[in-house]
TORPA-4810 file (N, C-alpha, C, O; in nm, 3 decimals):
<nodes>
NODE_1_0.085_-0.119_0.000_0.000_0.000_0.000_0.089_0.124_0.000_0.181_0.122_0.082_X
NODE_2_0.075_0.241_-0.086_0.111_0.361_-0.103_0.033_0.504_-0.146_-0.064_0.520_-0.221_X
NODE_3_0.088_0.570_-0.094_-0.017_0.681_-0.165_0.053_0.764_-0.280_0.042_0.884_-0.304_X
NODE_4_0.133_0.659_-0.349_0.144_0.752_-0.484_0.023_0.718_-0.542_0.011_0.803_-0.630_X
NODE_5_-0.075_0.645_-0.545_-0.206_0.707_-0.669_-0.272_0.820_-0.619_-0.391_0.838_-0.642_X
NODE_6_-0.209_0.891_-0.559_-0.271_1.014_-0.520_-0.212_1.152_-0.595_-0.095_1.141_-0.632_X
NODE_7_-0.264_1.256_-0.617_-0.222_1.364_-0.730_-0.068_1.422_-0.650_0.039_1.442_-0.706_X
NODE_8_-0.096_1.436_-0.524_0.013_1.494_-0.489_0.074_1.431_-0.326_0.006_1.437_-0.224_X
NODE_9_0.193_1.380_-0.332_0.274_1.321_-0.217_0.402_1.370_-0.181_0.490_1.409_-0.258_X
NODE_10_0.404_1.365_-0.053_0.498_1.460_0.026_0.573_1.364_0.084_0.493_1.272_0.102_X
NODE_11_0.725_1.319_0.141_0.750_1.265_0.184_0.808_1.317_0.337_0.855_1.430_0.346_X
NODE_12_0.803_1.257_0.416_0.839_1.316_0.546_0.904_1.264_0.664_0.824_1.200_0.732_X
NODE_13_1.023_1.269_0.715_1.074_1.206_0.794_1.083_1.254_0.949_1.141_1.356_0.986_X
NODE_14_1.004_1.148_1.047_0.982_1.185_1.174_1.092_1.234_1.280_1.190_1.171_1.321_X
NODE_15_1.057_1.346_1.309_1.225_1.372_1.383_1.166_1.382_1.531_1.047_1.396_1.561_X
NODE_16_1.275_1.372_1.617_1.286_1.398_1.787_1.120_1.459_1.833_1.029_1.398_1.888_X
NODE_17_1.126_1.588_1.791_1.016_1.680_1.842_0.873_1.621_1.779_0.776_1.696_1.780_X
NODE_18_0.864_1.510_1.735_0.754_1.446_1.678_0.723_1.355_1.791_0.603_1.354_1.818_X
NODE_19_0.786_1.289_1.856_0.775_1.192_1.892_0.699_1.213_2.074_0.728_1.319_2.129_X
NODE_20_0.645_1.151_2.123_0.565_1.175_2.300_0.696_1.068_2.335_0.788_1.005_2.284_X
NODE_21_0.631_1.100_2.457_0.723_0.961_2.604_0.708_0.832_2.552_0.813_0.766_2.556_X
NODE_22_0.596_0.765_2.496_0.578_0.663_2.451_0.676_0.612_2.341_0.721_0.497_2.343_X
NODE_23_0.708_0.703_2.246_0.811_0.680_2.150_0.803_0.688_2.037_0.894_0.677_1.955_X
NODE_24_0.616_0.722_2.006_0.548_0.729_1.875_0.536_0.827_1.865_0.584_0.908_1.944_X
NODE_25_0.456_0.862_1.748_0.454_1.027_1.643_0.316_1.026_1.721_0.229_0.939_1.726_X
NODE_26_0.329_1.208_1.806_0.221_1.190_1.915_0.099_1.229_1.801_0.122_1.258_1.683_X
NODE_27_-0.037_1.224_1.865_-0.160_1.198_1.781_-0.132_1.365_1.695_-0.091_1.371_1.579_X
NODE_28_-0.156_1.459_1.761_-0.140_1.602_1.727_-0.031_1.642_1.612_-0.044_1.746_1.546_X
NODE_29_0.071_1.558_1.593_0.119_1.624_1.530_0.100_1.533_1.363_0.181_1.531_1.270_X
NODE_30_0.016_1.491_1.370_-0.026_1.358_1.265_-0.113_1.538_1.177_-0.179_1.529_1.074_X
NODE_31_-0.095_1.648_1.233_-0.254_1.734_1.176_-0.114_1.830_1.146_-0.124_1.901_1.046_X
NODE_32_0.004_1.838_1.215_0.101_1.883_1.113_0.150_1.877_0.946_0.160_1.948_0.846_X
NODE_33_0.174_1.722_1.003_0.225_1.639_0.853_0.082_1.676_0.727_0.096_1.667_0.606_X
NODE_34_-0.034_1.712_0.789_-0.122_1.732_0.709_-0.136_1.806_0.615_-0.145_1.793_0.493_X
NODE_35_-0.135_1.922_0.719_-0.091_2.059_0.677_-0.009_2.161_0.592_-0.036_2.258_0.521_X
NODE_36_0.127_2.080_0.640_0.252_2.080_0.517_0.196_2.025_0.353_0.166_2.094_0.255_X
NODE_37_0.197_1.886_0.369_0.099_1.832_0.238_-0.001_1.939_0.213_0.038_2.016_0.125_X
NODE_38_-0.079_1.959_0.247_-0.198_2.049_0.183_-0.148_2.156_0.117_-0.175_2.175_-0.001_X
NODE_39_-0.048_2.259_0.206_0.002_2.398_0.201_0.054_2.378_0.059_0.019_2.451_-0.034_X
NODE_40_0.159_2.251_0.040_0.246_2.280_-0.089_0.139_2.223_-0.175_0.123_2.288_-0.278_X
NODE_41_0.070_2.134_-0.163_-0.007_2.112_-0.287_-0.075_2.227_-0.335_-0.054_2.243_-0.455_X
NODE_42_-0.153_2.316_-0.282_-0.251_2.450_-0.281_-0.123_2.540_-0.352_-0.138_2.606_-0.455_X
NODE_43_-0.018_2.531_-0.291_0.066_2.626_-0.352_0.092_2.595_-0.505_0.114_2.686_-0.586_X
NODE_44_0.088_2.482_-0.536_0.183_2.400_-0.640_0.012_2.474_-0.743_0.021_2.541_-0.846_X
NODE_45_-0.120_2.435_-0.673_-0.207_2.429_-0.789_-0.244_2.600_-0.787_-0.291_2.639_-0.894_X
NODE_46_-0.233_2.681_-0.704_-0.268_2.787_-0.676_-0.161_2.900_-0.785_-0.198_3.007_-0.833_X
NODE_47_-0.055_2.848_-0.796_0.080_2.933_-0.892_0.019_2.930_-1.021_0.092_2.986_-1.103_X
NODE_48_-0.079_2.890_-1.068_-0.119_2.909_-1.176_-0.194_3.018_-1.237_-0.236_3.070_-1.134_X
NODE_49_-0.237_3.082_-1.324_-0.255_3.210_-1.361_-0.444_3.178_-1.321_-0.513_3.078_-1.339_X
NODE_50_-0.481_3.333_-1.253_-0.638_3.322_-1.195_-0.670_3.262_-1.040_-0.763_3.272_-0.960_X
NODE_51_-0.570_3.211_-1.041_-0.573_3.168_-0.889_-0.497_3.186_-0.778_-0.503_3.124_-0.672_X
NODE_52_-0.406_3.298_-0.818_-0.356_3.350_-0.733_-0.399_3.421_-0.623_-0.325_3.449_-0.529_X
NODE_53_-0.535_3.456_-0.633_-0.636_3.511_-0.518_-0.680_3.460_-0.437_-0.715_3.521_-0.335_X
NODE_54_-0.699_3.294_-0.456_-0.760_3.220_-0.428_-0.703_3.152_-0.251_-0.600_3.099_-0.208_X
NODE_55_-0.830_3.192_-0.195_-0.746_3.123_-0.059_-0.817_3.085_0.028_-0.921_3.150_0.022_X
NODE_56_-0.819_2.998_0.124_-0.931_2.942_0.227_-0.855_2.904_0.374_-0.743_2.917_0.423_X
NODE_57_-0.991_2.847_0.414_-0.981_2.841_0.580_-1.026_2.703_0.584_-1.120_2.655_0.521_X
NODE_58_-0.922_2.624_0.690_-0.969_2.511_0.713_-1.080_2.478_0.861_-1.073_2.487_0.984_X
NODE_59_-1.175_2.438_0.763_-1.329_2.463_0.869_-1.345_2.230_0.954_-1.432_2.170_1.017_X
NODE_60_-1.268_2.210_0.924_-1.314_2.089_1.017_-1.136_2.001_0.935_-1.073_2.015_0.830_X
NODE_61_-1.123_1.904_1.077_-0.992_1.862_1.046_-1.029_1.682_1.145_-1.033_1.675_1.268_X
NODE_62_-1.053_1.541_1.032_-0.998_1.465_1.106_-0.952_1.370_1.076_-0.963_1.345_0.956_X
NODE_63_-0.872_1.257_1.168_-0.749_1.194_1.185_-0.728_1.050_1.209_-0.668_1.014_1.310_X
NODE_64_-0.779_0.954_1.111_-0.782_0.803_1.183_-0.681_0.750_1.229_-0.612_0.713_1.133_X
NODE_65_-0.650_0.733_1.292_-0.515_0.630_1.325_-0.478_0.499_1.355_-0.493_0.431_1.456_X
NODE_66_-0.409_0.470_1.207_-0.399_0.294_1.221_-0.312_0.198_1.263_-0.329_0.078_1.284_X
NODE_67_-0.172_0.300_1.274_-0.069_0.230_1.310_0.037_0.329_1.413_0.054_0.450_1.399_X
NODE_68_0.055_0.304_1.441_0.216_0.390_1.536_0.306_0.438_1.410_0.317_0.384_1.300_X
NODE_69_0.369_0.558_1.460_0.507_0.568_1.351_0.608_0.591_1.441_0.573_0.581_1.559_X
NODE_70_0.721_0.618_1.420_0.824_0.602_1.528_0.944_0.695_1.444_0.936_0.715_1.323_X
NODE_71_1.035_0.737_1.513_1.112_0.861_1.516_1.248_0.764_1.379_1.281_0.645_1.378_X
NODE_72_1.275_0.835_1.321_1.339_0.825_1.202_1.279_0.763_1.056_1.328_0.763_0.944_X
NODE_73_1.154_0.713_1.108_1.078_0.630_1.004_1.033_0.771_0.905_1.001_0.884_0.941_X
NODE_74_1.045_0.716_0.773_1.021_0.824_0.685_0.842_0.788_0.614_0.801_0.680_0.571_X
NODE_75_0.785_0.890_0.620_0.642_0.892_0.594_0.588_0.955_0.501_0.577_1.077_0.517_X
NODE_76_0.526_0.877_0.345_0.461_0.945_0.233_0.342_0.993_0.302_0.298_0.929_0.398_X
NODE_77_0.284_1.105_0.261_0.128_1.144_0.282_0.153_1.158_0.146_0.244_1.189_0.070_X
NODE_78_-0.007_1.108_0.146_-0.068_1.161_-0.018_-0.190_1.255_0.034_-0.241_1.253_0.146_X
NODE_79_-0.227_1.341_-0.079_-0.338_1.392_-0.048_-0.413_1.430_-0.199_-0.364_1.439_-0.312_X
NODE_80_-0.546_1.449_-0.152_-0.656_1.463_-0.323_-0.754_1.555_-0.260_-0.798_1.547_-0.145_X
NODE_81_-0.795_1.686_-0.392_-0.974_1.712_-0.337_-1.036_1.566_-0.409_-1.022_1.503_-0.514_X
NODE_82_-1.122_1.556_-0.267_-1.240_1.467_-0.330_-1.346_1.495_-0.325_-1.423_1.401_-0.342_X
NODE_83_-1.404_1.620_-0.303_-1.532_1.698_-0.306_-1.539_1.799_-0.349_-1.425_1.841_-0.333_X
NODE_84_-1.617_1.907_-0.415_-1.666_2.031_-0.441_-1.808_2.074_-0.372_-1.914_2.011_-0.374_X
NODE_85_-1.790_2.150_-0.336_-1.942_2.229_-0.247_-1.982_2.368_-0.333_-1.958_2.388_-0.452_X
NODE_86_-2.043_2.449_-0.249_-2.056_2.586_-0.326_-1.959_2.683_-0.233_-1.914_2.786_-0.284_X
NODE_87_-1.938_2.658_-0.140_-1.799_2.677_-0.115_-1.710_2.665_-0.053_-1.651_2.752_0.011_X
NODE_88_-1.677_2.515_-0.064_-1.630_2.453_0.079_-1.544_2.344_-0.050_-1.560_2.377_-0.168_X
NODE_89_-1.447_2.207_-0.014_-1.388_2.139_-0.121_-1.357_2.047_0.023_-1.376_2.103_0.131_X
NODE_90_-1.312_1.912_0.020_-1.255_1.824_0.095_-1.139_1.790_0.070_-1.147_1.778_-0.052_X
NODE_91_-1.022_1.762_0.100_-0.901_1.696_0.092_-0.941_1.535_0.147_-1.029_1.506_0.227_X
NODE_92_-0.866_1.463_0.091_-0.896_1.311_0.184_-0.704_1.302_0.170_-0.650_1.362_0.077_X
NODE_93_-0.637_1.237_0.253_-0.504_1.193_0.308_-0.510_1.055_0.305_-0.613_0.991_0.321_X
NODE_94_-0.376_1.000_0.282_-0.296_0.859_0.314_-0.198_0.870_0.375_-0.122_0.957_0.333_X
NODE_95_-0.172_0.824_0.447_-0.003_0.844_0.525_0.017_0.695_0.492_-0.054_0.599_0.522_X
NODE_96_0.099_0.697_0.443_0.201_0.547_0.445_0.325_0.551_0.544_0.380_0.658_0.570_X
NODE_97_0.359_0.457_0.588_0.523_0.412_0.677_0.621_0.368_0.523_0.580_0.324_0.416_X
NODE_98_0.729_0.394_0.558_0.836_0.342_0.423_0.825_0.205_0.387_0.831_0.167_0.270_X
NODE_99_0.806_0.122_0.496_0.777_-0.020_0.504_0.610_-0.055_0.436_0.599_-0.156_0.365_X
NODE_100_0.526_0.004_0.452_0.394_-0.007_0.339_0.272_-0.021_0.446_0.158_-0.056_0.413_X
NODE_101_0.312_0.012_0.583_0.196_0.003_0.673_0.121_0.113_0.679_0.203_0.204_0.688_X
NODE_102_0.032_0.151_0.679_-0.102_0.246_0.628_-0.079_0.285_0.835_-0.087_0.225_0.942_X
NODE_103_-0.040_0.452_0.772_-0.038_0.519_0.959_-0.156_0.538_0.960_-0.222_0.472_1.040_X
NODE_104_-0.218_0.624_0.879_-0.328_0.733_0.898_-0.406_0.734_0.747_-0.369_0.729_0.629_X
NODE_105_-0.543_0.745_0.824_-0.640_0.836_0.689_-0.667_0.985_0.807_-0.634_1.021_0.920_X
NODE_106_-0.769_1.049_0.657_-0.740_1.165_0.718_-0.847_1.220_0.613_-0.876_1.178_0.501_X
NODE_107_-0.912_1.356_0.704_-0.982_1.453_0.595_-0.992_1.572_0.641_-0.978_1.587_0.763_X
NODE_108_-1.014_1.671_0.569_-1.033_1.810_0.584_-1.100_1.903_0.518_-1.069_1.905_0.399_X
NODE_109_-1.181_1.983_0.548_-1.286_2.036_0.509_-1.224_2.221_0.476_-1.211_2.297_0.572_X
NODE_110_-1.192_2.268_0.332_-1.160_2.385_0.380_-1.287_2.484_0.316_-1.377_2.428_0.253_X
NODE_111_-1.289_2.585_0.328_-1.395_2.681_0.315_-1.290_2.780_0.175_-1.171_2.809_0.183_X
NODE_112_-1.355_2.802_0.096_-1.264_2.951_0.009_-1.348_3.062_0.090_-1.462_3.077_0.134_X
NODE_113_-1.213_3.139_0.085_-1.235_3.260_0.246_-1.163_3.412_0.148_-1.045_3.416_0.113_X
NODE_114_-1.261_3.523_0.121_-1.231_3.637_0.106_-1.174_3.705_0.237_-1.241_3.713_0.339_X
NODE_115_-1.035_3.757_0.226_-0.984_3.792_0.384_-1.061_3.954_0.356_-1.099_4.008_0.460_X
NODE_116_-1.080_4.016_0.257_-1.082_4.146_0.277_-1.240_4.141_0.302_-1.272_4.233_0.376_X
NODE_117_-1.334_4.073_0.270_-1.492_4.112_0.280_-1.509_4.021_0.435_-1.613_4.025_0.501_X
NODE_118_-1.412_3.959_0.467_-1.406_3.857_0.608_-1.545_3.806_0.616_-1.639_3.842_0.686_X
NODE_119_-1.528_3.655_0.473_-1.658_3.602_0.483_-1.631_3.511_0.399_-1.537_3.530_0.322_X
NODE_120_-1.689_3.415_0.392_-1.669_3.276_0.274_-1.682_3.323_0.162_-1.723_3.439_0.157_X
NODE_121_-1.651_3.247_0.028_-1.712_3.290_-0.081_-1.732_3.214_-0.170_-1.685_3.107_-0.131_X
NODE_122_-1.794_3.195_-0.314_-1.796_3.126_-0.415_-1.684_3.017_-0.431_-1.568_3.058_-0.436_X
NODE_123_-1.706_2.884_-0.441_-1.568_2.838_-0.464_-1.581_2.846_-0.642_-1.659_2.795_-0.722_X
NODE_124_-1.431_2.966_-0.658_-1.403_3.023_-0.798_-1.408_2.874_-0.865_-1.379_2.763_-0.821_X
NODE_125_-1.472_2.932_-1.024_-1.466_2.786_-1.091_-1.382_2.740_-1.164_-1.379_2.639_-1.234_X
NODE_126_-1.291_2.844_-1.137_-1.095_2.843_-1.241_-1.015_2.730_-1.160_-0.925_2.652_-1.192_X
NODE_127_-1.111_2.759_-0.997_-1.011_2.657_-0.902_-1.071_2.508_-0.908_-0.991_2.416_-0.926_X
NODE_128_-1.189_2.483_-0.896_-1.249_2.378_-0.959_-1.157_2.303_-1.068_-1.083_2.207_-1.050_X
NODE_129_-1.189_2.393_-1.216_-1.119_2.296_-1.342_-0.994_2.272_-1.312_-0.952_2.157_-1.320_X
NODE_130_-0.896_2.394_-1.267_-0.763_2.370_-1.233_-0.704_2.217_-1.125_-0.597_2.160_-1.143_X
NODE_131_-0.818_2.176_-1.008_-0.762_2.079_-0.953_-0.828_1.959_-1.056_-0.762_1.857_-1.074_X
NODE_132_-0.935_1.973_-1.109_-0.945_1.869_-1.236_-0.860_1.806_-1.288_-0.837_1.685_-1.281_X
NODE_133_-0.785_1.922_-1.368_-0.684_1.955_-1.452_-0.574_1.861_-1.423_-0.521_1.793_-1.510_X
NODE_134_-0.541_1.858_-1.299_-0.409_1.848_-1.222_-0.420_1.671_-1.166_-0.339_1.579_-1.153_X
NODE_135_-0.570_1.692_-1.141_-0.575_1.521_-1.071_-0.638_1.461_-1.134_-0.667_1.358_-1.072_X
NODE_136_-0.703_1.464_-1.283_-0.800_1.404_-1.352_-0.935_1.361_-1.290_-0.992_1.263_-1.338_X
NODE_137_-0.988_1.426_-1.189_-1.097_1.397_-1.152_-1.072_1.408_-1.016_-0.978_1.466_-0.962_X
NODE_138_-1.161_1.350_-0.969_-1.180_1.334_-0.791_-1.224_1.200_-0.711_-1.270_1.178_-0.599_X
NODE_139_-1.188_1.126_-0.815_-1.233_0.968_-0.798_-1.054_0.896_-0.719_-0.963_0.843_-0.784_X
NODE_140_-1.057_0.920_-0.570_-0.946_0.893_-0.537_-0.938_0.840_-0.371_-0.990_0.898_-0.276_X
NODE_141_-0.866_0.730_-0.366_-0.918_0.640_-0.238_-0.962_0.742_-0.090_-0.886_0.829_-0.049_X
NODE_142_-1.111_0.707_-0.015_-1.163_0.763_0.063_-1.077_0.668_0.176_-0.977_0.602_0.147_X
NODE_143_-1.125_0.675_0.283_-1.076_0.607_0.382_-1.123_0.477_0.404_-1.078_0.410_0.497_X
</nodes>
């Protein structure tokens, strides 16, 4: 199991400050590794011309957890939109271990957020075709 069939994967290696007393990657910071993934993907699809305006708020964030990860172990997240709203979109996540053990699913709900009218807004439909564009659809493993 991997999450390269996913549009975009980050690889990530667990260091010291990841880890609790127990010895595992504590639950909280599983919404880090998320985050990073999301940020560069949004960036990666957002650099494109029309969507440079384009920006949101993440309105709900959660976190299954299937396995332990442990401090030097290196960790793919994949991540996909797998929803469109009127103005809201979902991310769904994979975390893989290097070894092929499935850490985490994962989802997140973000809102497209006008900072200057400080209020949700239309999700633009340039940003729509553009993650189309990029992931051929939205048909991509749920949890």
């Amino acid at each position: 199991m991997n999450a390269s069939n996913f549009p975009f994967t980050l690889n990530l290696e667990v260091i010291f400050r990841d880890v609790d007393s127990m010895g595992h990657v504590n639950n909280a910071v599983y919404f880090t590794y998320l985050e990073t993934t999301r940020i560069k993907y949004f960036r990666e699809l957002t650099s494109r011309p029309d969507l440079e305006h384009m920006n949101m708020i993440v309105a709900r964030a959660t976190c299954d957890y299937k396995a332990p990860a442990f401090l030097s172990e290196h960790l793919n997240v994949g991540v996909a939109v797998t929803r469109f709203g009127n103005k809201s979109f979902d991310f769904t996540y994979r975390i893989i271990a290097g070894d092929g053990r499935l850490i985490a699913t994962a989802k997140t709900v973000q809102v497209a957020y006008d900072y200057q009218a400080d209020r949700p807004m239309a999700l633009p439909a340039a940003f729509e075709a553009a993650v189309l564009d990029y992931q051929g659809g939205l048909d991509f493993p749920a949890f």
